[in-house]
C-alpha positions, 0 to 999 in steps of 0.5 A, spaced: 349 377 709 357 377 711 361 378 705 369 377 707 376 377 703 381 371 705 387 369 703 395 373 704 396 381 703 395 383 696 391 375 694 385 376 698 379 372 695 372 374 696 367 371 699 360 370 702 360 367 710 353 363 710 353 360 715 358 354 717 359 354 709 364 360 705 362 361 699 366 363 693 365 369 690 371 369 684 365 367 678 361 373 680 366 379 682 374 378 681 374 383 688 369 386 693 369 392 689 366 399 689 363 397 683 360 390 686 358 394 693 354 398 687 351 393 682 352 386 685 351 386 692 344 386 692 343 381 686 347 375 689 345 368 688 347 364 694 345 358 691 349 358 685 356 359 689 361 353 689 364 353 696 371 354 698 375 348 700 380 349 706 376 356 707 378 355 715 385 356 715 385 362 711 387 370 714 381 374 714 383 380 710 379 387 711 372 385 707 374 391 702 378 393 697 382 399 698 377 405 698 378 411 696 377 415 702 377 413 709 372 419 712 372 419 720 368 423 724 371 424 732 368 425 739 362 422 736 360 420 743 357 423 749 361 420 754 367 419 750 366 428 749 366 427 757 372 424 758 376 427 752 374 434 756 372 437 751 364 439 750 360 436 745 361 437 738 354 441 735 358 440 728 361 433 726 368 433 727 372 431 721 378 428 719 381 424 713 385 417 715 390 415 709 387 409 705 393 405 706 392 404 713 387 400 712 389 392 714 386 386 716 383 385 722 387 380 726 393 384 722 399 386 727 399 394 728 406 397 728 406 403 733 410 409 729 418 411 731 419 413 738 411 413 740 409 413 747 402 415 745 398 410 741 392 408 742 386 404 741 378 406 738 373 401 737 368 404 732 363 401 728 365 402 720 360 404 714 361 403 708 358 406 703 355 403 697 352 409 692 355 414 690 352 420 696 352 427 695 348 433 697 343 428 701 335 431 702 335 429 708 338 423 713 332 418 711 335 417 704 342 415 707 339 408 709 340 407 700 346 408 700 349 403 705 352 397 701 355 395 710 358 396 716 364 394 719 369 393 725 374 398 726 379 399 729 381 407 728 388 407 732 391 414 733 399 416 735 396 422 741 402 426 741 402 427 733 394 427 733 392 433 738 400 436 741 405 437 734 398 437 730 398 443 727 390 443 728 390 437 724 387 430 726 389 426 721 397 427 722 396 422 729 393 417 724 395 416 718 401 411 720 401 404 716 397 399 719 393 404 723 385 402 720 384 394 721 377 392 718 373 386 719 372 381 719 366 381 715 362 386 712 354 385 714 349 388 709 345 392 712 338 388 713 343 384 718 344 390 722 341 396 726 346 401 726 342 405 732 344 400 738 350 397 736 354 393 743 361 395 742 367 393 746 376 392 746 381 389 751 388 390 752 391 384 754 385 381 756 383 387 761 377 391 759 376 398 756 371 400 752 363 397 752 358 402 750 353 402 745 352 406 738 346 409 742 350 415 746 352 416 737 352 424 738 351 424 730 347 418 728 349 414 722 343 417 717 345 424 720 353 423 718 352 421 712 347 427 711 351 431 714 359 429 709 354 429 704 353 437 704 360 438 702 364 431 700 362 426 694 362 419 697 363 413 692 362 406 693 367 403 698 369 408 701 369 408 709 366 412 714 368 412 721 363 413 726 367 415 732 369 411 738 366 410 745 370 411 751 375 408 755 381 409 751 388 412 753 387 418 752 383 418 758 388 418 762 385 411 765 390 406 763 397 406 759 398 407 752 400 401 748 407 398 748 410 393 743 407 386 745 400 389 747 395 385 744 388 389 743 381 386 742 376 389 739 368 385 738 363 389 735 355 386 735 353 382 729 361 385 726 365 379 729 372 379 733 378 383 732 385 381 735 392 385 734 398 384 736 403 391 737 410 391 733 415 396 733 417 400 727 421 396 723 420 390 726 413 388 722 
Protein backbone atom coordinates (compact mmCIF):
# COMPACT_ATOMS: atom_id res chain seq x y z
CA UNK A 1 0.00 0.00 0.00
CA UNK A 2 0.99 3.66 -0.76
CA UNK A 3 -0.18 6.04 1.29
CA UNK A 4 0.65 10.13 0.04
CA UNK A 5 -0.51 13.65 1.16
CA UNK A 6 -1.39 15.99 -2.00
CA UNK A 7 -2.32 19.39 -1.94
CA UNK A 8 -0.02 23.20 -0.96
CA UNK A 9 2.19 23.63 2.28
CA UNK A 10 0.27 23.28 5.14
CA UNK A 11 -3.33 22.06 3.17
CA UNK A 12 -2.06 18.42 2.21
CA UNK A 13 -4.73 15.90 1.92
CA UNK A 14 -4.18 12.26 2.86
CA UNK A 15 -4.61 9.83 0.67
CA UNK A 16 -4.16 5.95 -0.67
CA UNK A 17 -2.48 5.70 -4.34
CA UNK A 18 -4.20 2.22 -5.68
CA UNK A 19 -3.29 1.86 -8.50
CA UNK A 20 -4.39 4.38 -11.36
CA UNK A 21 -7.29 5.45 -8.65
CA UNK A 22 -6.22 8.05 -5.49
CA UNK A 23 -8.47 7.28 -2.76
CA UNK A 24 -9.63 10.04 -0.09
CA UNK A 25 -8.27 9.59 3.20
CA UNK A 26 -10.46 12.62 5.00
CA UNK A 27 -13.34 10.15 6.33
CA UNK A 28 -10.94 8.07 7.97
CA UNK A 29 -8.15 10.36 9.55
CA UNK A 30 -7.88 14.47 9.24
CA UNK A 31 -3.95 13.86 8.60
CA UNK A 32 -1.22 10.85 8.02
CA UNK A 33 -0.73 11.11 11.96
CA UNK A 34 1.34 9.13 14.53
CA UNK A 35 -1.74 8.22 15.81
CA UNK A 36 -3.10 6.93 12.44
CA UNK A 37 0.51 5.14 11.32
CA UNK A 38 -0.45 3.54 15.00
CA UNK A 39 -4.25 2.51 15.03
CA UNK A 40 -5.17 2.70 11.39
CA UNK A 41 -2.98 2.02 9.22
CA UNK A 42 -3.42 -1.66 9.44
CA UNK A 43 -7.37 -1.30 9.40
CA UNK A 44 -7.85 0.54 6.15
CA UNK A 45 -10.88 -0.59 3.99
CA UNK A 46 -9.90 0.46 0.69
CA UNK A 47 -13.32 -0.49 -0.65
CA UNK A 48 -15.06 2.19 1.35
CA UNK A 49 -12.93 5.21 0.33
CA UNK A 50 -14.49 7.57 -2.29
CA UNK A 51 -11.89 8.67 -4.89
CA UNK A 52 -10.34 12.35 -5.14
CA UNK A 53 -11.28 14.29 -8.06
CA UNK A 54 -8.56 16.26 -10.07
CA UNK A 55 -5.85 13.90 -7.78
CA UNK A 56 -3.38 14.36 -10.74
CA UNK A 57 -2.51 18.04 -10.79
CA UNK A 58 -2.08 18.18 -7.22
CA UNK A 59 1.82 18.63 -5.27
CA UNK A 60 2.96 15.76 -3.57
CA UNK A 61 3.63 16.89 0.04
CA UNK A 62 5.99 14.62 2.22
CA UNK A 63 3.70 11.47 3.11
CA UNK A 64 3.77 12.31 6.71
CA UNK A 65 3.00 14.87 9.34
CA UNK A 66 6.02 16.76 10.81
CA UNK A 67 7.46 14.17 12.97
CA UNK A 68 8.61 14.70 16.15
CA UNK A 69 12.26 13.60 15.56
CA UNK A 70 14.06 12.84 12.37
CA UNK A 71 17.04 10.30 13.76
CA UNK A 72 19.93 9.67 11.14
CA UNK A 73 22.30 7.09 11.01
CA UNK A 74 25.77 8.22 9.03
CA UNK A 75 28.41 6.43 7.00
CA UNK A 76 26.08 3.55 7.16
CA UNK A 77 27.60 2.06 3.72
CA UNK A 78 30.42 0.35 3.15
CA UNK A 79 31.53 1.95 0.29
CA UNK A 80 30.42 5.21 0.99
CA UNK A 81 32.68 4.67 4.62
CA UNK A 82 35.32 3.81 1.58
CA UNK A 83 35.20 6.90 -0.38
CA UNK A 84 34.65 9.40 2.98
CA UNK A 85 37.99 8.05 3.99
CA UNK A 86 36.84 6.93 7.07
CA UNK A 87 36.76 3.45 8.49
CA UNK A 88 33.52 1.61 9.04
CA UNK A 89 31.96 2.30 11.87
CA UNK A 90 31.45 -0.72 14.69
CA UNK A 91 28.79 1.69 16.25
CA UNK A 92 25.82 3.48 14.49
CA UNK A 93 27.00 6.91 13.87
CA UNK A 94 23.94 9.15 15.09
CA UNK A 95 23.03 12.65 14.54
CA UNK A 96 19.38 14.61 14.88
CA UNK A 97 18.16 16.55 11.86
CA UNK A 98 15.50 19.20 12.89
CA UNK A 99 12.02 18.52 12.08
CA UNK A 100 11.32 21.51 10.04
CA UNK A 101 13.52 20.29 7.32
CA UNK A 102 11.38 18.26 6.47
CA UNK A 103 9.33 19.03 2.78
CA UNK A 104 7.90 17.58 -0.20
CA UNK A 105 9.54 15.53 -2.34
CA UNK A 106 9.49 17.63 -5.75
CA UNK A 107 10.12 20.88 -3.21
CA UNK A 108 12.89 23.42 -4.39
CA UNK A 109 15.79 23.05 -1.72
CA UNK A 110 17.39 26.38 -0.59
CA UNK A 111 21.31 26.00 -0.17
CA UNK A 112 22.30 28.05 2.98
CA UNK A 113 24.23 31.61 2.92
CA UNK A 114 27.50 31.56 1.29
CA UNK A 115 27.39 27.73 0.82
CA UNK A 116 29.78 26.08 -1.30
CA UNK A 117 29.27 22.97 -0.04
CA UNK A 118 26.04 21.53 -0.16
CA UNK A 119 25.23 18.14 -1.21
CA UNK A 120 23.20 15.58 -2.12
CA UNK A 121 22.48 11.58 -0.13
CA UNK A 122 19.74 9.49 -1.45
CA UNK A 123 18.67 7.42 1.43
CA UNK A 124 15.94 4.93 2.33
CA UNK A 125 13.55 6.56 5.05
CA UNK A 126 11.85 4.40 7.96
CA UNK A 127 9.03 5.33 9.56
CA UNK A 128 8.22 4.42 12.56
CA UNK A 129 4.85 3.16 13.50
CA UNK A 130 4.90 2.07 17.29
CA UNK A 131 6.37 3.55 20.03
CA UNK A 132 10.12 1.50 20.18
CA UNK A 133 12.46 1.34 23.13
CA UNK A 134 14.60 -1.09 24.74
CA UNK A 135 13.98 -3.82 21.54
CA UNK A 136 15.14 -7.63 22.78
CA UNK A 137 16.64 -8.05 19.74
CA UNK A 138 16.54 -6.94 15.88
CA UNK A 139 13.82 -9.33 14.82
CA UNK A 140 11.17 -7.49 16.89
CA UNK A 141 11.98 -4.15 14.84
CA UNK A 142 9.76 -5.48 11.74
CA UNK A 143 6.52 -4.81 14.23
CA UNK A 144 7.10 -1.32 14.81
CA UNK A 145 7.45 -0.27 11.28
CA UNK A 146 4.32 1.73 9.86
CA UNK A 147 6.84 2.25 6.44
CA UNK A 148 9.52 3.33 4.27
CA UNK A 149 10.40 6.28 2.21
CA UNK A 150 12.52 8.24 -0.30
CA UNK A 151 14.83 10.79 1.35
CA UNK A 152 16.97 13.10 0.43
CA UNK A 153 19.45 13.88 3.56
CA UNK A 154 21.09 17.10 1.76
CA UNK A 155 23.89 18.25 4.15
CA UNK A 156 26.02 22.13 4.19
CA UNK A 157 29.71 19.96 4.27
CA UNK A 158 31.64 22.80 5.80
CA UNK A 159 29.38 23.41 8.56
CA UNK A 160 28.94 19.27 8.86
CA UNK A 161 32.61 18.14 9.28
CA UNK A 162 34.87 21.60 9.38
CA UNK A 163 33.17 24.49 11.79
CA UNK A 164 30.98 21.38 13.30
CA UNK A 165 32.38 21.49 16.56
CA UNK A 166 32.06 17.68 16.28
CA UNK A 167 28.43 17.71 15.68
CA UNK A 168 27.01 16.59 12.51
CA UNK A 169 23.50 17.83 12.87
CA UNK A 170 25.00 21.92 12.33
CA UNK A 171 25.66 20.89 8.57
CA UNK A 172 22.04 19.57 8.19
CA UNK A 173 19.45 21.26 9.83
CA UNK A 174 18.96 24.14 7.47
CA UNK A 175 15.37 24.81 5.96
CA UNK A 176 14.06 22.40 3.19
CA UNK A 177 17.28 20.13 4.07
CA UNK A 178 14.95 16.67 4.22
CA UNK A 179 12.54 16.21 1.28
CA UNK A 180 10.37 13.05 1.77
CA UNK A 181 8.34 11.07 -0.57
CA UNK A 182 6.32 10.60 -2.69
CA UNK A 183 4.60 8.14 -1.01
CA UNK A 184 5.03 5.92 2.19
CA UNK A 185 5.16 2.11 1.28
CA UNK A 186 3.93 -0.06 4.18
CA UNK A 187 6.04 -2.53 4.82
CA UNK A 188 4.41 -5.96 3.35
CA UNK A 189 5.40 -3.98 -0.31
CA UNK A 190 8.98 -3.56 0.56
CA UNK A 191 12.09 -5.53 1.31
CA UNK A 192 14.25 -3.18 3.01
CA UNK A 193 17.40 -5.49 2.60
CA UNK A 194 18.12 -4.85 -1.10
CA UNK A 195 16.63 -1.73 -1.96
CA UNK A 196 18.14 -0.01 -5.63
CA UNK A 197 18.90 3.42 -4.65
CA UNK A 198 19.94 5.97 -7.22
CA UNK A 199 20.36 10.22 -7.91
CA UNK A 200 21.42 12.50 -10.69
CA UNK A 201 22.61 16.08 -11.01
CA UNK A 202 21.37 17.57 -13.70
CA UNK A 203 20.62 14.49 -15.47
CA UNK A 204 24.58 12.93 -14.80
CA UNK A 205 24.69 9.90 -12.86
CA UNK A 206 25.63 9.83 -9.08
CA UNK A 207 24.58 7.31 -6.78
CA UNK A 208 23.21 3.42 -7.67
CA UNK A 209 23.97 1.23 -5.23
CA UNK A 210 21.51 -1.05 -3.18
CA UNK A 211 20.37 -1.09 0.84
CA UNK A 212 22.47 -4.60 0.51
CA UNK A 213 26.12 -2.68 1.34
CA UNK A 214 23.73 -1.15 4.83
CA UNK A 215 26.73 -1.54 7.52
CA UNK A 216 23.78 -1.79 10.05
CA UNK A 217 20.78 -3.23 8.82
CA UNK A 218 17.57 -1.55 9.10
CA UNK A 219 16.38 -4.24 12.19
CA UNK A 220 19.66 -3.89 13.67
CA UNK A 221 19.41 0.46 13.62
CA UNK A 222 16.38 0.35 15.09
CA UNK A 223 17.42 -2.02 17.75
CA UNK A 224 20.38 -0.44 18.35
CA UNK A 225 18.42 3.50 18.58
CA UNK A 226 16.34 1.75 20.77
CA UNK A 227 18.91 0.72 23.35
CA UNK A 228 19.21 4.74 24.30
CA UNK A 229 16.21 6.93 22.68
CA UNK A 230 12.43 6.18 22.65
CA UNK A 231 10.96 6.36 19.03
CA UNK A 232 7.28 7.30 18.62
CA UNK A 233 4.94 6.92 16.04
CA UNK A 234 5.99 9.06 12.74
CA UNK A 235 9.21 9.62 13.66
CA UNK A 236 11.68 9.28 10.85
CA UNK A 237 14.80 7.29 10.68
CA UNK A 238 17.42 7.64 8.13
CA UNK A 239 19.43 4.68 7.23
CA UNK A 240 22.55 6.53 5.53
CA UNK A 241 23.53 7.31 1.92
CA UNK A 242 25.53 5.15 -0.49
CA UNK A 243 28.32 6.52 -2.39
CA UNK A 244 28.74 9.01 -4.96
CA UNK A 245 28.29 12.22 -3.28
CA UNK A 246 30.24 15.48 -3.46
CA UNK A 247 32.10 14.93 -0.80
CA UNK A 248 33.88 12.27 -2.76
CA UNK A 249 35.79 14.64 -4.31
CA UNK A 250 34.22 12.92 -7.64
CA UNK A 251 31.98 15.70 -8.63
CA UNK A 252 31.03 19.50 -7.85
CA UNK A 253 29.12 20.43 -5.06
CA UNK A 254 25.41 21.93 -5.98
CA UNK A 255 25.07 25.58 -6.96
CA UNK A 256 21.83 27.48 -7.72
CA UNK A 257 19.89 26.10 -10.50
CA UNK A 258 21.11 22.47 -9.78
CA UNK A 259 18.35 20.04 -10.34
CA UNK A 260 18.93 16.91 -8.36
CA UNK A 261 16.80 13.27 -8.81
CA UNK A 262 16.69 10.83 -6.81
CA UNK A 263 14.56 7.13 -7.19
CA UNK A 264 14.41 4.64 -4.84
CA UNK A 265 12.81 1.13 -5.76
CA UNK A 266 9.04 0.69 -4.88
CA UNK A 267 9.67 4.32 -3.24
CA UNK A 268 9.09 6.33 -6.28
CA UNK A 269 10.91 9.62 -7.75
CA UNK A 270 12.25 12.81 -6.43
CA UNK A 271 13.08 16.14 -8.15
CA UNK A 272 14.68 19.14 -6.60
CA UNK A 273 15.51 22.40 -7.89
CA UNK A 274 18.55 24.39 -5.87
CA UNK A 275 17.32 28.19 -4.87
CA UNK A 276 19.50 30.74 -2.87
CA UNK A 277 18.82 31.60 0.10
CA UNK A 278 16.28 34.38 0.02
CA UNK A 279 14.89 33.71 -3.11
CA UNK A 280 12.39 30.66 -2.19
Amino acid sequence: MRIARLGRPGQEIPVVLDGDRVLDLREVTPDVTPEFLEHGLNALDLTTLPELPDAAGLRHGPPITRPTAVVCVGMNYAKHAAESGAEPPTEPVVFLKHPNTVVGPDDPVTIPRGSTMTDWEVELGVVIGRRTSYLDSPADAAAHIAGYVLVNDVSERELQLHTSGGQWSKGKCAPTFTPVGPWLVTTDALDPAAVRLRSRVNGEPRQDSSSADLIFSVPEVLYRLSQFMTLEPGDLILTGTPEGVALSGRFPYLSEGDVVELEGEGLGKQRQTMTAEGTR
